[in-house]
N, C-alpha and C positions, 0 to 999 in steps of 0.2 A: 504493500500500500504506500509506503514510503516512499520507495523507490522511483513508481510510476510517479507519487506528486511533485520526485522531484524532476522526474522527467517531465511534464506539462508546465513546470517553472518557466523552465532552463529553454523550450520550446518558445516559449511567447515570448521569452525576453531575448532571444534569437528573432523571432521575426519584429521585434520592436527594432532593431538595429539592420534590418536589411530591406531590399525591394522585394523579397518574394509576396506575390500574390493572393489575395484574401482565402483563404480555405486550404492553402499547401503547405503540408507540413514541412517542416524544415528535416525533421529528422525518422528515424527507424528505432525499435527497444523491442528487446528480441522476447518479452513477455506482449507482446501486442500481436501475435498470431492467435487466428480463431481456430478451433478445434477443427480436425478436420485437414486441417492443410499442410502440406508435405512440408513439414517444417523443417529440416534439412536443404533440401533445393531452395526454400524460403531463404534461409540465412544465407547461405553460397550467392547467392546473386545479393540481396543487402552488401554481402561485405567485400564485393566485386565491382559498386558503384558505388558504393559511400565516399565521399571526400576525407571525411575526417571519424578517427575511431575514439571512442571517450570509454574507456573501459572507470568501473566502480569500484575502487580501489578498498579490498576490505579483507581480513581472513578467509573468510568462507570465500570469495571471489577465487584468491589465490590456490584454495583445495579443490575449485569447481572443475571438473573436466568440459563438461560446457564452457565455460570461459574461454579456458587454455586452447581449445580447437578453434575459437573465436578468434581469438588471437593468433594462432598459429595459420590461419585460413589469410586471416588481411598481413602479417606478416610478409608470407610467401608472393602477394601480390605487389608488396610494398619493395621486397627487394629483388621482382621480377621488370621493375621498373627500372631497377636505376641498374640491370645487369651487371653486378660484381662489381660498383663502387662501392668503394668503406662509407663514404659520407650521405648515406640514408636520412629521404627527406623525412619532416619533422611533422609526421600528419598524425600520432597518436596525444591525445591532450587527454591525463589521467583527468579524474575525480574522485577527490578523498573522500570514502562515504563514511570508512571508521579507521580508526587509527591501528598502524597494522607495523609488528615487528621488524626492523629492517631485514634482520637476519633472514625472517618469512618470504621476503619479495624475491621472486623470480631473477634468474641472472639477468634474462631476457627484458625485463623490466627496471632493473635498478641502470641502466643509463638516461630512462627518460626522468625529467624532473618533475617532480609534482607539488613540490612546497613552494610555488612561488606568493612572493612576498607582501602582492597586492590582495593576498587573497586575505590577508587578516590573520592576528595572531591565533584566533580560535581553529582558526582553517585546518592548521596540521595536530593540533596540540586534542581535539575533539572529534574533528570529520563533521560533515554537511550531515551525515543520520541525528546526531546528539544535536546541532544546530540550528535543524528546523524545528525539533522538537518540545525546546525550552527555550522561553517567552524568554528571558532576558540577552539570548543570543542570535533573535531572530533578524535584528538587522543588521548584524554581521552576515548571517545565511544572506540575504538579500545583496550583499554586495557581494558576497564569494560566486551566487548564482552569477550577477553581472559583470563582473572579470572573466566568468569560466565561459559563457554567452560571447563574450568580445574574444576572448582569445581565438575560439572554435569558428569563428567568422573570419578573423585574421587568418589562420591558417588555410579556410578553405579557400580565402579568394589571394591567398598567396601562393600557393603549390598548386593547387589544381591536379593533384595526381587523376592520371587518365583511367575511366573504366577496364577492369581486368574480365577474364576466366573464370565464372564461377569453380570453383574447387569441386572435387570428390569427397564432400562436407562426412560422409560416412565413413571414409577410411580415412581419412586425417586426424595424425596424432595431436594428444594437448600441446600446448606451447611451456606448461607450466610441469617437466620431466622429473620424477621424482629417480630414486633408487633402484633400479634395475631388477635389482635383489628380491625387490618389494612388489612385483608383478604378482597378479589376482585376475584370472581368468574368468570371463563370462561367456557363457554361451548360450545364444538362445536358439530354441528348438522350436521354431514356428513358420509357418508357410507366409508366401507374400498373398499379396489381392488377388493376383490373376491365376495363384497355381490352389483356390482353394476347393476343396470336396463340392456340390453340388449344393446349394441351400442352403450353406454358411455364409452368415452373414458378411460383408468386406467392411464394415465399419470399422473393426478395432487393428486392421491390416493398410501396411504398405506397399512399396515397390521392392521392397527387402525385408527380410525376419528383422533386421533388427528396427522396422517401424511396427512391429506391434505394440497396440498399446491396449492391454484386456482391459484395465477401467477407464476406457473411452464411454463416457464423454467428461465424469468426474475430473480427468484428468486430460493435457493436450499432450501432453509427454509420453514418447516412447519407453517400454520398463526398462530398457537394458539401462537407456540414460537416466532414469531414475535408481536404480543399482549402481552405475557408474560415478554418480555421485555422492554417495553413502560410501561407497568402497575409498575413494578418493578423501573424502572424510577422516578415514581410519589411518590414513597416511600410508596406503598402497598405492599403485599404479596401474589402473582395470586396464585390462586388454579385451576387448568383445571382437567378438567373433559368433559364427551360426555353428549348426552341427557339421556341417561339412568341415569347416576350418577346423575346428577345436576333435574330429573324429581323432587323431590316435590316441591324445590326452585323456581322453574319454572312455574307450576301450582298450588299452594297453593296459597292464598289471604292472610297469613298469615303477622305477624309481621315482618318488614327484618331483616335478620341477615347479610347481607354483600351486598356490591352491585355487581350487575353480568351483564355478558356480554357477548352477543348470536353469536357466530360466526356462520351464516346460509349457509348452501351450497343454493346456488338456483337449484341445481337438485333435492334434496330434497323435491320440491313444488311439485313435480309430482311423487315421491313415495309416494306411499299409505301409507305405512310400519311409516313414520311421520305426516302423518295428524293429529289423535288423540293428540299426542304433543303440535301439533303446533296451534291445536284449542284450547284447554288449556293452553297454554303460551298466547295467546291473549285473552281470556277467565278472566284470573287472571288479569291483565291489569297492573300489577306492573312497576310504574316508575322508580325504581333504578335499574329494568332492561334494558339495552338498548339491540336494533338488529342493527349487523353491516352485509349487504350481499357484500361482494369479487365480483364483478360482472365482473370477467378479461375478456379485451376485447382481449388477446390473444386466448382466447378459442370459436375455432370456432362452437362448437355445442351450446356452451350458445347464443353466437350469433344471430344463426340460431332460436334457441326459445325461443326469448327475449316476442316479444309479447304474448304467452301464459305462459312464466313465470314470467310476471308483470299480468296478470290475475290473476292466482292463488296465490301469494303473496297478490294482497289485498283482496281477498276473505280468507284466511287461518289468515289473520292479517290486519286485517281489523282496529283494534283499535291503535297497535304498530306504523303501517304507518302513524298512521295523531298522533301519543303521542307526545311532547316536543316540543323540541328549533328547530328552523331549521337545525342546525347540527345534529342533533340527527335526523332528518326525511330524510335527505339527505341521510345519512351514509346507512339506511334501502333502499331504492332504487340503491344500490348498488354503488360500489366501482370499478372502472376502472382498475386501476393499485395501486401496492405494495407502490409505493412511494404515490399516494393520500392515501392511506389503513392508512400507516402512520400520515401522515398531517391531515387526519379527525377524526385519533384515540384518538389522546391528548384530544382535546375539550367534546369530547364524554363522556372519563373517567372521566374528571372533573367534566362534569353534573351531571351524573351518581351519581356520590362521591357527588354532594353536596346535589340529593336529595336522595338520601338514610338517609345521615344524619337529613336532615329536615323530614323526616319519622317516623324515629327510634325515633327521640327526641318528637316527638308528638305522640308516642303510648307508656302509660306507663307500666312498667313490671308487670304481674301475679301478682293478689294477693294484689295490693298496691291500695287496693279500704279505705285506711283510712285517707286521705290525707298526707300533708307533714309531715315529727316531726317538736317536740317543746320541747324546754326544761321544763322542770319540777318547779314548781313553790313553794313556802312555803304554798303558800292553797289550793294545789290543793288536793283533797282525799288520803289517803294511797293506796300503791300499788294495795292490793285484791279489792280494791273497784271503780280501772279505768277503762273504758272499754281498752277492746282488741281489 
């Protein structure tokens, strides 16, 4: 609510300082898409024409994975322009919205300045969230909106960076790269719009599994990217991907390499097209996988074949259903609503994260069948004559 106010501010007092025309917005705010629309190719073309980019400078900003691909999207266009010169033009204009640890900011982001000095001392010391909020700093807010309003007009009618390429908004990484180490796999197991069974409905589907979104219309967000932000949260690094991508992870018995995390459509249980899958993801029995099923009670056909899609889920996963903690088994007989999706999601990740870890650390690496080392002694043999 904040956010949007302060975005309808920082708009008017943008068109108070320019000629644009009665009724044309000056700008884009990526919560301003209506349910329903391809919200991905939506932002790729936004961040392909925009002049100028004002990212909301705040913690959660910086753990978003939405951001960071936001950033990472106008980024690639921004130094697609100036082909491999160092001196990258100056079209990102931060806005402090809460005060955020320096240590916290991105590399990518601690060269752009954001404390400048017109803005008032409350500006960096509180952020524009705390500002607008309490009466005795509201006309400081007012002037930080109109410096931040003057600035984003100067830049745009100074650079004019030219229209780009929309991007492959779905496979581009964040801009905001954590830990390597810290990678957390998602995979969703869901058909697109044009490849579904007969009489299923296409409202809660996209162009890709990973635009499902089961509490369509509650919600305009895809699950993965609601997953991917909670994961991101915890201070891992999601990687999504569909069943195909994530298949060996899935059904291999192997060693773990990350923990993952199965977003299941329950329609799914009744195409054929994943059975094989889904009997080898149960099959492999891996516990730093979990199964989370969206089970919205908005959707009246899941509704309708609830009792034979609790059939066929524990006969397809038969091992998954009864695996772990009670969180972890709950999560698998599905999920109501977006807000439980949430609330059952944290615990899950955690599990997930800590037995992967107790996994990983009990299988040791290829090859290290010679026990620990030791250091080297004064009688022990010369070198040619140790074993290897």
């Amino acid at each position: 609510m904040w956010a949007r106010r302060f975005y309808a501010e920082l708009c008017n007092e943008i068109l108070q300082h320019t000629s644009l025309p009665h009724g044309v917005h000056p700008g884009f705010m990526d919560a301003d898409m209506q349910t329903g629309v391809e919200w991905d190719q939506r932002l790729a073309r936004e961040l392909a024409t925009c002049r100028v980019f004002v990212p909301l400078y705040s913690r959660r900003y910086f753990h978003s994975v939405q951001c960071g691909k936001e950033w990472a999207a106008f980024e690639l266009r921004r130094r697609a322009y100036m082909n491999g010169r160092n001196d990258l033009l100056d079209v990102i204009v931060p806005a402090y919205w809460s005060p955020v640890p320096e240590y916290e900011i991105p590399d990518i982001a601690k060269p752009i300045q954001y404390a400048d000095p017109s803005m008032g001392p409350h500006y960096v010391e509180h952020g524009l969230y705390t500002m607008m909020k309490i009466r005795r700093f509201r006309d400081h807010y007012k002037m930080a909106v109109y410096h931040l309003a003057r600035r984003i007009i100067e830049v745009a009618e100074r650079v004019r960076l030219p229209p780009g390429s929309p991007v492959d908004y779905s496979s581009i990484k964040s801009a905001f790269t954590r830990d390597p180490e810290r990678r957390f796999q998602i995979t969703i197991i869901a058909g697109a719009a044009h490849e579904l069974p007969q009489g299923r409905a296409a409202d809660y589907y996209g162009s890709t599994a990973r635009d499902w979104n089961p509490y369509h219309p509650r919600s305009s967000r895809p699950i993965a990217e609601v997953a991917a932000e909670i994961i991101s949260e915890l201070d891992f690094e999601p990687e999504i991907g569909s069943g195909l991508d994530h298949r060996r992870e899935l059904v291999d018995n192997r060693a773990p390499t990350c923990p993952g995390l199965v977003l299941l459509d329950p329609w799914t249980l009744l195409d054929p097209r994943y059975e094989e899958l889904l009997r080898g993801l149960n099959r492999a029995n891996n516990p730093w996988i979990g199964v989370i099923v969206p089970w919205s009670r908005d959707d009246p056909q899941i509704a309708e074949h609830t009792p034979v899609l609790l059939k066929r889920l524990r006969d397809l996963l038969s091992s998954k259903v009864s695996q772990g903690r009670p969180s972890v088994r709950k999560a698998v007989y599905g999920v109501p609503t977006i807000e439980e999706f949430e609330l059952n999601l944290r615990p899950l990740l955690q599990t997930l994260a800590n037995t992967y870890l107790r996994n990983v650390q009990a299988v040791p690496p290829q090859g290290s069948g010679h026990g620990l080392p030791r250091l080297w002694r004064p009688d022990d043999p010369p070198e040619r004559e140790r074993p290897t």
